[in-house]
C-alpha positions, 0 to 999 in steps of 0.5 A: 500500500502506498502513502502519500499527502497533499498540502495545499497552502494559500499564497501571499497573491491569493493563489493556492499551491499543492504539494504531493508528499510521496512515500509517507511512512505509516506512523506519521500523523495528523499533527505531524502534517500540521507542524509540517505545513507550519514550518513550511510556512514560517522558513519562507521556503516556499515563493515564486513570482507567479503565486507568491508566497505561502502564507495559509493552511488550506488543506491536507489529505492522506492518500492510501492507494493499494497497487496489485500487479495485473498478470497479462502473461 
C-alpha cells in the first residue's frame, strides 16, 4: 500500500499551491502534517513570482492507494 499527502497552502497573491508528499511512512500523523505545513510556512521556503508566497493552511489529505500487479502473461 502506498502513502502519500497533499498540502495545499494559500499564497501571499491569493493563489493556492499543492504539494504531493510521496512515500509517507505509516506512523506519521495528523499533527505531524500540521507542524509540517507550519514550518513550511514560517522558513519562507516556499515563493515564486507567479503565486507568491505561502502564507495559509488550506488543506491536507492522506492518500492510501493499494497497487496489485495485473498478470497479462
Amino acid at each position: 500500500m502506498e502513502r502519500h499527502f497533499l498540502l495545499s497552502f494559500g499564497t501571499t497573491l491569493g493563489r493556492t499551491r499543492t504539494l504531493r508528499i510521496n512515500n509517507v511512512r505509516q506512523t506519521a500523523t495528523d499533527a505531524n502534517m500540521r507542524d509540517a505545513m507550519n514550518i513550511m510556512i514560517s522558513s519562507h521556503a516556499i515563493s515564486t513570482l507567479a503565486a507568491g508566497r505561502i502564507n495559509t493552511m488550506r488543506r491536507a489529505q492522506s492518500i492510501l492507494r493499494e497497487v496489485k500487479p495485473i498478470d497479462i502473461s
